[in-house]
C-alpha positions in Angstrom: 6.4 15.0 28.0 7.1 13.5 24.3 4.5 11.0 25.4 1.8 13.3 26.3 3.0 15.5 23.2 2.1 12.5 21.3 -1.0 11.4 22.1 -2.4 14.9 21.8 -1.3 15.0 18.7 -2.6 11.8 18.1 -6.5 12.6 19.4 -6.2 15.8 18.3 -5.3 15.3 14.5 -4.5 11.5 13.0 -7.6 10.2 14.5 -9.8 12.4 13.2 -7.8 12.3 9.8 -7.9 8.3 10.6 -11.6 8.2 10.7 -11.6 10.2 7.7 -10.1 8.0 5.4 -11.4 4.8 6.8 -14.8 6.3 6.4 -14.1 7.6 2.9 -12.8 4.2 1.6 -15.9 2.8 2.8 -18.6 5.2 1.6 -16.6 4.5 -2.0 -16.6 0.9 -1.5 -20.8 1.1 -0.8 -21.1 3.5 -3.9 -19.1 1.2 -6.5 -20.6 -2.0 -5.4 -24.3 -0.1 -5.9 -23.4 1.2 -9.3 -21.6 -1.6 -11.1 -22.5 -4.7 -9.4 -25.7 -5.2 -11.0 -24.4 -3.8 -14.2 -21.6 -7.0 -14.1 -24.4 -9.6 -13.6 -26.2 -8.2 -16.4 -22.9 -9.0 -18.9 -22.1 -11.9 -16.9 -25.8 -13.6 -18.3 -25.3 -12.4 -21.3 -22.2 -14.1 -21.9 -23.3 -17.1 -20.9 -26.3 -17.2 -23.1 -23.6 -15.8 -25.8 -21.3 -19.5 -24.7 -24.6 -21.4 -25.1 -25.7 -20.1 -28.3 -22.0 -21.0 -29.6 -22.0 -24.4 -28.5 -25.6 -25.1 -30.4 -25.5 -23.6 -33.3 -21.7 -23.4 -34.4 -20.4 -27.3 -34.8 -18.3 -26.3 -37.5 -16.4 -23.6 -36.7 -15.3 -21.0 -39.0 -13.2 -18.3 -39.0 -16.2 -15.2 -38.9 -17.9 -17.3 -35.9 -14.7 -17.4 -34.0 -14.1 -13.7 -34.5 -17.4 -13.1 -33.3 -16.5 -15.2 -30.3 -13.4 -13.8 -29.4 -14.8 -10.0 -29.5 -17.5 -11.1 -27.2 -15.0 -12.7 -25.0 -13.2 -9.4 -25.3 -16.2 -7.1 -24.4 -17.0 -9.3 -21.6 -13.2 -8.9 -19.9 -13.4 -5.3 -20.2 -16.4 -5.2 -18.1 -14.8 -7.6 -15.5 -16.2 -11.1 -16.7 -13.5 -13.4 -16.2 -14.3 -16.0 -19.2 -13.3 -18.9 -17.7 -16.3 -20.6 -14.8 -20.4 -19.9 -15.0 -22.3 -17.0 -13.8 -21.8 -18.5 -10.1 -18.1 -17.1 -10.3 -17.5 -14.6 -7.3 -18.7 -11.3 -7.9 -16.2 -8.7 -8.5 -18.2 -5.7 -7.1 -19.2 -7.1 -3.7 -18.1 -5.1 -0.9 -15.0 -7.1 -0.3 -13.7 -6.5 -3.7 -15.3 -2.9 -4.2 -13.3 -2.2 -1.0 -10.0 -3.4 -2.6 -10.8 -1.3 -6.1 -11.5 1.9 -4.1 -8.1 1.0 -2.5 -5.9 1.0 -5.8 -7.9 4.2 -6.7 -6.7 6.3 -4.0 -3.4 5.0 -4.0 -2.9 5.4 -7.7 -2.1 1.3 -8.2 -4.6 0.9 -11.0 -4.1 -3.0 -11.6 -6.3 -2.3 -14.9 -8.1 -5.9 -14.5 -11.1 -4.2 -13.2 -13.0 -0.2 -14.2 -16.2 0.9 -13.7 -18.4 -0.1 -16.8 -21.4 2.6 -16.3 -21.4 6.1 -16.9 -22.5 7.1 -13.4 -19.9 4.9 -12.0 -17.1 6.6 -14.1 -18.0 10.0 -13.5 -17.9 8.9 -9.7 -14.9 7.2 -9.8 -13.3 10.6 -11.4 -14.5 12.6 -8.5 -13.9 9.9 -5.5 -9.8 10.1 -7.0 -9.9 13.7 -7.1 -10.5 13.6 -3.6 -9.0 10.6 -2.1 -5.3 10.8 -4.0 -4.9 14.1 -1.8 -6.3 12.2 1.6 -4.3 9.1 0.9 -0.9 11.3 0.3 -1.7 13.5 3.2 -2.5 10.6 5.7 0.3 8.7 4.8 2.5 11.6 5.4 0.7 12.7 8.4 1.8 9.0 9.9 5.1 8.6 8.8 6.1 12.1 10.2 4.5 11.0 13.4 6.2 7.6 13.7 9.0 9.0 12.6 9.3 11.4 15.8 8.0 8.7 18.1 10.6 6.4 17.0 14.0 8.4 15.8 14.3 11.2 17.8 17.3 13.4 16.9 17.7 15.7 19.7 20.6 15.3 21.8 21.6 12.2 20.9 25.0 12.6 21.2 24.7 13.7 24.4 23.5 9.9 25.7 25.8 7.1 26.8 27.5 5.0 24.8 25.6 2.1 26.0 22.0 3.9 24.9 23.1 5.0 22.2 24.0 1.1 20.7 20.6 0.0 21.6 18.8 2.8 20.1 20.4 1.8 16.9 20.1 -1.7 17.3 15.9 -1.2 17.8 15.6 0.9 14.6 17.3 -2.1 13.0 15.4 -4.1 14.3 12.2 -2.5 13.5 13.0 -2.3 10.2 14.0 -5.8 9.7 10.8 -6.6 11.3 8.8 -4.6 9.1 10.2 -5.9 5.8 9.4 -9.2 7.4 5.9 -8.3 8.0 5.3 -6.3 4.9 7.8 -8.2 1.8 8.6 -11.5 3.2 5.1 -13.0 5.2 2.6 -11.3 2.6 4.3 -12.7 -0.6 3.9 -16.4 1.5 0.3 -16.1 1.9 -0.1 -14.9 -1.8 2.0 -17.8 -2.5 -0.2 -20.5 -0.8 -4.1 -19.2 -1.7 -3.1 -18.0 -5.3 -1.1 -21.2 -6.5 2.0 -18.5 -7.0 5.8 -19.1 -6.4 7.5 -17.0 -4.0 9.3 -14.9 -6.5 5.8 -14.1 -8.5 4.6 -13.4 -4.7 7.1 -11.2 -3.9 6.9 -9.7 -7.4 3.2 -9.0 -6.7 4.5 -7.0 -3.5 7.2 -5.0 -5.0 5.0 -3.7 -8.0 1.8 -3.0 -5.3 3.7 -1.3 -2.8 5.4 1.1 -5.8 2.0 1.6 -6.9 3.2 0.5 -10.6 0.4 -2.2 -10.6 0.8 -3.4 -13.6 -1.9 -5.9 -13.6 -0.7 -9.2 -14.7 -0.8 -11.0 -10.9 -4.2 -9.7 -8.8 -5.1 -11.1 -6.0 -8.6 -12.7 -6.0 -9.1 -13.4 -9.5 -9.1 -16.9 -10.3 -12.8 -18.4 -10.3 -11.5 -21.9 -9.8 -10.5 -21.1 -6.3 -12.4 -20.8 -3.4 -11.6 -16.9 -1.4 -12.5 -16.0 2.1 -15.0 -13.2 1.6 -12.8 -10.2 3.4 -9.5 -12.2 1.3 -9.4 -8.8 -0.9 -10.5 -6.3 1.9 -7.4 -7.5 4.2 -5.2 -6.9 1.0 -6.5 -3.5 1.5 -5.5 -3.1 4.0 -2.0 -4.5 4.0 -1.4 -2.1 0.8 -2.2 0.8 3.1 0.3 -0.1 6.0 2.7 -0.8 3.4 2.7 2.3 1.7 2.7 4.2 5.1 5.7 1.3 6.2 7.6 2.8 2.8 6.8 6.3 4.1 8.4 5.6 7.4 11.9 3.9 6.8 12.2 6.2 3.3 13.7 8.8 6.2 14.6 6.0 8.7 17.0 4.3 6.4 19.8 7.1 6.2 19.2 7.9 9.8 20.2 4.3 10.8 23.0 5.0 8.5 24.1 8.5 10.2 24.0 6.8 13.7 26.0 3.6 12.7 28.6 6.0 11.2 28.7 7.9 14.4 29.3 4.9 16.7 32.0 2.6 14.7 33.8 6.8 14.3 33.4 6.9 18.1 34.6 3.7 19.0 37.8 4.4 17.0 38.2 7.9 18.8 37.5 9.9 15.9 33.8 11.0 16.9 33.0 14.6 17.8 35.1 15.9 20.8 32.8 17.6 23.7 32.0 21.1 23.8 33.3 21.1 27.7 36.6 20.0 26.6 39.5 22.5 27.3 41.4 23.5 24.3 45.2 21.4 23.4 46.8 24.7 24.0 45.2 25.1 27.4 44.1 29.1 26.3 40.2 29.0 26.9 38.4 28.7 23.4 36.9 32.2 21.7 33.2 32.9 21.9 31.3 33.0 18.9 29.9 36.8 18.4 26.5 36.3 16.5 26.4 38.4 13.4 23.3 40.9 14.4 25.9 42.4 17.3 
């Protein structure tokens, strides 16, 4: 049974694979948030003492003093400080947000607003991508190809009625429009609302996540005058991983909704493919096809 077929393939291979990943994004979230969070609140009090010092001893600003500002402003954003707030800003190596960084790695985003600042947690951060770009590709493509037979299954599909054949294609389409409703349209609303964005920046946000270009100039999470529900980044995660695999599934599902649509409008004006049973115009029964090898 395709059912059965399924679900052994299922327990018997994505699960496992499954429980791999999800395991593997979580020992990398644990790792990062041991090696760099302390190392943040270390530059984090030092740039406050570095504002402090500023304020008391510079009331007439010059041109060397605000140089020497701006480069400590500069060293302080490359380790993750966001400059605006106080030390009491959110954290951005707690798990939540160490879970979200050791997302972009393995999907090759790389916003670029946040890196590893230490040595030890570059050199792991080298390895964990060396290892997790292959698992993320691999499950991915593990899960489309399984969705993809659950859900558009070629064989003998011509052979159904008419009538199952129109609502076969009509629940592709409208799994698809339901995905891009779920993945491009709801997400970008949400980002809308907690970030302060318009829709379009929201939507723009999506687009250059889900095509892993991550460019880096809208990440989610990052303004210290608002107030984030701890997991905020960890769901975003999460949604970055079923978009990617969502991408992976209608890649393939796309022209196939295409193919069948073409077959239906050519067989509804009596120009689709004639049966096999069908007796030949001139009423002489049809040759047999000799296979090469005799």
């Amino acid at each position: 049974m395709p059912r059965t077929g399924l679900c052994g393939c299922w327990g018997g291979r994505a699960l496992p694979l499954l429980l791999a990943y999800i395991s593997y994004l979580l020992l990398g979230a644990t790792v990062f948030q041991l090696l760099e969070k302390q190392a943040e609140a270390q530059s984090r009090h030092e740039f406050q003492f570095e504002k402090l010092r500023f304020l008391e001893n510079y009331t007439c600003l010059d041109q060397r003093a605000l140089e020497q500002f701006v480069q400590v402003i500069m060293e302080a954003w490359v380790k993750g400080v966001n400059p605006k707030g106080n030390s009491t800003n959110p954290s951005n190596w707690d798990f939540g947000s160490s879970f979200f960084f050791a997302g972009t790695v393995v999907t090759t985003i790389g916003f670029g607003n946040l890196s590893p600042s230490t040595e030890a947690g570059q050199v792991f951060c080298v390895f964990y991508a060396l290892v997790g770009i292959p698992l993320n590709v691999v499950f991915l493509n593990h899960l489309g190809t399984g969705l993809r037979a659950h859900l558009a299954i070629r064989e003998r599909w011509e052979d159904q009625p008419r009538r199952s054949q129109q609502l076969q294609v009509l629940g592709l389409a409208l799994f698809l429009i339901l995905g891009t409703l779920v993945i491009l349209i709801f997400p970008p609303l949400i980002f809308s609302h907690v970030e302060g964005w318009s829709f379009s920046e929201g939507f723009y946000f999506a687009f250059i996540t889900l095509s892993t270009i991550g460019f880096g100039d809208y990440v989610v999470g990052t303004d210290p005058s608002k107030h984030y529900v701890s997991m905020y980044r960890s769901l975003t995660a999460v949604w970055i991983l079923l978009g990617l695999a969502w991408l992976a599934l209608i890649l393939p599902l796309g022209p196939l909704l295409l193919h069948r649509c073409s077959q239906l409008w050519l067989l509804s004006r009596g120009l689709g493919p004639k049966d096999k049973s069908a007796p030949d115009p001139s009423g002489l029964p049809r040759p047999q096809k000799i296979p090469i090898s005799a």
